[in-house]
RODO-2510 file (C-alpha; in nm, 4 decimals, decimal comma):
residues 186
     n   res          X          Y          Z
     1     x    12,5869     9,5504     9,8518
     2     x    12,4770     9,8784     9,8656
     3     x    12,0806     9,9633     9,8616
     4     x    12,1363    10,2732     9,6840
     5     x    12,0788    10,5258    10,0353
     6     x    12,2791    10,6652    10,2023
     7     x    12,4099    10,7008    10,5573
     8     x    12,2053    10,9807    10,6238
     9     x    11,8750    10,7940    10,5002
    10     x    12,0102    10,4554    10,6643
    11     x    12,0219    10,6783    11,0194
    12     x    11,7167    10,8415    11,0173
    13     x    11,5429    10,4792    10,9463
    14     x    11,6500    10,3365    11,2496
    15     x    11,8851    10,0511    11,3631
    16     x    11,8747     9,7482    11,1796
    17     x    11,5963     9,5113    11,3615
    18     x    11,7309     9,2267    11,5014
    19     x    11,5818     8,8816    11,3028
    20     x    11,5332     8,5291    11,4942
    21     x    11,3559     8,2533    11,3146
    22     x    11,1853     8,0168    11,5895
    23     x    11,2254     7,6393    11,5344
    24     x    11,1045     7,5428    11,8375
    25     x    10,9564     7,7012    12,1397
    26     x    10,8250     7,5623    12,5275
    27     x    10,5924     7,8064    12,7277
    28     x    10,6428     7,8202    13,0941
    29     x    10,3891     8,0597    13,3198
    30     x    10,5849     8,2797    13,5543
    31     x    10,3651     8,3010    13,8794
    32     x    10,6285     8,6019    14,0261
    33     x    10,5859     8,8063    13,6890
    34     x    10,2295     8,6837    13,5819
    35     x    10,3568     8,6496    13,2047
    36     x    10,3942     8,3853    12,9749
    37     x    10,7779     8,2967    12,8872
    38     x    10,8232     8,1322    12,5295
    39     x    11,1927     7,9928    12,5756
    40     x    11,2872     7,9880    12,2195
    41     x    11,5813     7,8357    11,9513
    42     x    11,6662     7,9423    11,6059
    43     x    11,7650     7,6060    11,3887
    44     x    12,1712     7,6645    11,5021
    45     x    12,0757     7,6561    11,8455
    46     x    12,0573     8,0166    11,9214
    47     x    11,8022     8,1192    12,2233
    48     x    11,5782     8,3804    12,3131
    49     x    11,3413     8,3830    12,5713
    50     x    11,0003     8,6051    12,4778
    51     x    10,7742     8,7597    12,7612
    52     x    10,3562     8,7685    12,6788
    53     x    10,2270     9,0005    12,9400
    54     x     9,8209     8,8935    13,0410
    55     x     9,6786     9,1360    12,8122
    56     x     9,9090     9,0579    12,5135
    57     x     9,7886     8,6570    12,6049
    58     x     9,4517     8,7617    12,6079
    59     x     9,4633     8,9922    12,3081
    60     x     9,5955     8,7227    12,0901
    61     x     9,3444     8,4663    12,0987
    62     x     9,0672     8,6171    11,9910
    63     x     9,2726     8,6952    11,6898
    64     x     9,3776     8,3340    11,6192
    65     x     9,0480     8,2616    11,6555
    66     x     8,9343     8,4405    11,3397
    67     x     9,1880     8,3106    11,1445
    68     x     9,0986     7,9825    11,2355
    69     x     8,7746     8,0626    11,1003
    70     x     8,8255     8,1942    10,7734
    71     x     8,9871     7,8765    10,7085
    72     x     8,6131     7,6603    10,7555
    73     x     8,4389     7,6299    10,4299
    74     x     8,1269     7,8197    10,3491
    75     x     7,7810     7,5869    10,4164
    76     x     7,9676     7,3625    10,6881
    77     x     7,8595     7,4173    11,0663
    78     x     8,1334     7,5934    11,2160
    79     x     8,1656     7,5216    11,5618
    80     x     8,1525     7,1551    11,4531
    81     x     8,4386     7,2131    11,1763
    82     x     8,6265     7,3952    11,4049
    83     x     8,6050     7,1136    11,6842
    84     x     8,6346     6,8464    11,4652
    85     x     8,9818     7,0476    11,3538
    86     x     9,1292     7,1024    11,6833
    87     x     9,0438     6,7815    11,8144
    88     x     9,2023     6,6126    11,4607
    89     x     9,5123     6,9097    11,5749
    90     x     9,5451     6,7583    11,9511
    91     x     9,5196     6,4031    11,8302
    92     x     9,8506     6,4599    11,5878
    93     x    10,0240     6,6381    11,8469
    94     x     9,9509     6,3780    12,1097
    95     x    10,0891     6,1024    11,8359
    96     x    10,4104     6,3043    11,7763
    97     x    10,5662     6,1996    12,0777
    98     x    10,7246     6,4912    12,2689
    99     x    10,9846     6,6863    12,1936
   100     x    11,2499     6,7452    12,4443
   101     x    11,1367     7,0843    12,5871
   102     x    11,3609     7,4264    12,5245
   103     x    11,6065     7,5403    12,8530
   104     x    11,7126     7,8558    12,7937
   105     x    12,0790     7,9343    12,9484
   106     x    12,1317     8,2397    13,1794
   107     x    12,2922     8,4592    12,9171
   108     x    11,9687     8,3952    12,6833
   109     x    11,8270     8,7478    12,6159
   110     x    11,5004     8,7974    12,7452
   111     x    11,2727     9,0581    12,6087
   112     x    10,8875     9,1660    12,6213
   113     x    10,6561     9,1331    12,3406
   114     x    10,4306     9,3952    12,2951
   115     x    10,3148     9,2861    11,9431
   116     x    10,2111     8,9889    11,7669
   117     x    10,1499     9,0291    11,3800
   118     x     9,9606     8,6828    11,2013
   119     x    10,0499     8,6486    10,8866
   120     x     9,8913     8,3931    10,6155
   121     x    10,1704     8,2224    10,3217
   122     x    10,0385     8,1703     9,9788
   123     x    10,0181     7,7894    10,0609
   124     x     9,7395     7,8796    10,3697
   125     x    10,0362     7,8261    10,6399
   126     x    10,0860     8,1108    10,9293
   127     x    10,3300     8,2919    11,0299
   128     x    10,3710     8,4587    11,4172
   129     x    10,5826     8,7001    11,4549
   130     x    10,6561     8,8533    11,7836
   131     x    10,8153     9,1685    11,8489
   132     x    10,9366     9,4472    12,0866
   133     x    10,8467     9,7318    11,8119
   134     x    11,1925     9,8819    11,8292
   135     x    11,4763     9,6374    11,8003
   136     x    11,4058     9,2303    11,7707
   137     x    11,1049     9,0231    11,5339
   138     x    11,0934     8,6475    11,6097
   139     x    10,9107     8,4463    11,3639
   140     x    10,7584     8,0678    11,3513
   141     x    10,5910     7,9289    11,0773
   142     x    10,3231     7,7315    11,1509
   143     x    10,0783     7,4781    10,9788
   144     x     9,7004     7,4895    11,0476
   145     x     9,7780     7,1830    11,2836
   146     x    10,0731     7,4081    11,4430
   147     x     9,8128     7,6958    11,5014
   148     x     9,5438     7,5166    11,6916
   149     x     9,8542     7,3527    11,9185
   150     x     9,9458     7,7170    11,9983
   151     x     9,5921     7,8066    12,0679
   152     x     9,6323     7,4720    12,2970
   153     x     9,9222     7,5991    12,4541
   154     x     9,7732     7,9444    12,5354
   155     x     9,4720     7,7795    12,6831
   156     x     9,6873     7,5598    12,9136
   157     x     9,9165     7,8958    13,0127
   158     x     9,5739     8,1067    13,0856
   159     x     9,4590     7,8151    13,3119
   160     x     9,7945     7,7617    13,4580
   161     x     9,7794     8,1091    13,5891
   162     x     9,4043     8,1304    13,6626
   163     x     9,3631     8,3867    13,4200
   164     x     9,0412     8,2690    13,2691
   165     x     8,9521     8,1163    12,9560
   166     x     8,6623     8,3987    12,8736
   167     x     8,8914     8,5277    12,5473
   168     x     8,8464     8,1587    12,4115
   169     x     8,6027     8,1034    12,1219
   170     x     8,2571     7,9061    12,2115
   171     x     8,4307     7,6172    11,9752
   172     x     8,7335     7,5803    12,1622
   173     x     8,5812     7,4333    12,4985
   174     x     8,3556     7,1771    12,2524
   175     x     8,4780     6,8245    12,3474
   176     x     8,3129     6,5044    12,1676
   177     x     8,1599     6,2194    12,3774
   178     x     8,4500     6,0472    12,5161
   179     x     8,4842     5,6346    12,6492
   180     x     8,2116     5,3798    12,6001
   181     x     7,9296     5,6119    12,5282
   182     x     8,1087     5,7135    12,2427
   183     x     7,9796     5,6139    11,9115
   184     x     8,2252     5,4044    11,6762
   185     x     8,2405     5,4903    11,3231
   186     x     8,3102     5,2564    11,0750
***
């Protein structure tokens, strides 16, 4: 099919970027490096493993934070919304059993992040998608549910390596009375 340019234009665009749509993922800290490691597969069982340097880690929060936010309705409390939401998110993901985590083999390609762009679907899903800026964009599409377990996940990496949890909103740390104190609804 041609897109009507030609080789000339095609050239001077760049090489073709390299797509990979995540189906799954497992984050493992790397003491040696201090980065993240998202050991990822496409649906046909292709891998790629993705390296989030500190400040990348720490950069992204904040911003899944706000979209998180923009999803509360106006005139409710937010930090109780939001920690009624990611405690509703943990409870699901703690019910869905666990999935059987992501080992990538040694020919995997391994490359660093230096970007991650959030998108928002039509239907008020997310979409990550990580990239070099030059060659490869990964993708996952996520529910609301999906984002707050990936906000989990980076909270569990940035305490796994001691890197603090300042970049975490206020909300996040909320926790509701647990054991027999707590109150039983009917």
């Amino acid at each position: 099919m041609n897109s009507g340019r030609s080789d000339a234009a095609a050239d001077a665009a760049g090489p073709t970027r390299l797509q990979f749509a995540i189906h799954t993922f497992t984050a493992r800290y790397l003491g040696v490096e201090d980065r993240v490691r998202l050991d990822c597969v496409d649906v046909e069982g292709a891998q790629q493993c993705i390296l989030l340097t500190r400040r990348l880690a720490r950069r992204v929060v904040p911003a899944l934070s706000t979209q998180l936010d923009q999803k509360i309705p106006e005139g409710v409390p937010r930090d109780l919304a939001q920690d009624m939401r990611q405690e509703s998110a943990r409870q699901q993901r703690s019910t869905g059993g666990i999935p059987r985590p992501v080992v990538p083999g040694e020919q995997s390609p391994t490359w660093l992040c230096v970007t991650v762009h959030i998108k928002k679907t039509e239907a008020g899903a997310f979409v990550l998608v990580f990239t070099d800026d030059k060659s490869v964009d990964a993708s996952i599409g996520m529910t609301e549910e999906n984002f707050r377990a990936f906000l989990d996940i980076l909270h569990d990496m940035h305490t796994q390596a001691e890197w603090g949890v300042e970049c975490f909103p206020e909300w996040y740390e909320r926790r509701g009375p647990e054991g027999a104190d707590a109150p039983t609804l009917n």
